[in-house]
N, C-alpha and C positions, 0 to 999 in steps of 0.2 A: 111641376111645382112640388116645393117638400110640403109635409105637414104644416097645417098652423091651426089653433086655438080660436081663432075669431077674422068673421070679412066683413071687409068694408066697401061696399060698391060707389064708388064714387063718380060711377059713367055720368056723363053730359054735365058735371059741375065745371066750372073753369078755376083758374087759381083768385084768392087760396083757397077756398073750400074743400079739396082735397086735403091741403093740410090740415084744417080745422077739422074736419071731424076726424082722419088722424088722431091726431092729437088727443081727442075726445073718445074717443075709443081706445086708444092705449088707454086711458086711467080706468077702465073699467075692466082691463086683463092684468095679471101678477107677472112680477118679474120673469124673464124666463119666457113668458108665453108671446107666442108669435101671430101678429094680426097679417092677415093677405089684403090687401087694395088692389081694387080693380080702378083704373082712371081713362079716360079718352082726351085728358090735355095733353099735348106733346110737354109743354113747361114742366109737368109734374113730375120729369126724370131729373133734371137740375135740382126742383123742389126738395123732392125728399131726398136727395143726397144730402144737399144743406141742410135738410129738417135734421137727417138722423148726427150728422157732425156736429150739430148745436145741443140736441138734445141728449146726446149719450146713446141713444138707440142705435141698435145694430141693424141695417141694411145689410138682408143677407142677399136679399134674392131682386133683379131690376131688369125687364123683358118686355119686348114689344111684339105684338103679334095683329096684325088685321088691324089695325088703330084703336086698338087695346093695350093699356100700358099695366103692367104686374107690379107687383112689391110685395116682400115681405120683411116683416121689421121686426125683429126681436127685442121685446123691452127691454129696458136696462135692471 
């Protein structure tokens, strides 16, 4: 995983709670900076694809490991 500014563990939430606090967590980092999400919903790899298409944020990074889902989102 690259660097990021801020994590969000979002294991054992189901949707959308991953994206809600997402969401809620990016308004607390500055442009630029990149928040990492941990998630164990399979949905949240469609989710935050469409999160980051609607919202202008950058999906840099989307990986599944052990039923651990990754991301890293670069603000807009």
């Amino acid at each position: 995983m690259a660097n990021f500014d801020q994590e969000l563990d979002a294991s054992g939430l189901n949707c959308p709670l991953p994206i809600l606090r997402a969401k809620k967590a990016l308004g607390t980092i500055t442009s630029g900076q990149v928040l990492h999400i941990i998630a164990t919903d399979p949905g949240s790899v469609k989710d935050f694809e469409a999160f980051a298409k609607q919202t202008g944020n950058e999906l840099l990074e989307s990986k599944e490991a052990g039923g651990k889902y990754e991301f890293l989102i670069k603000k807009a």
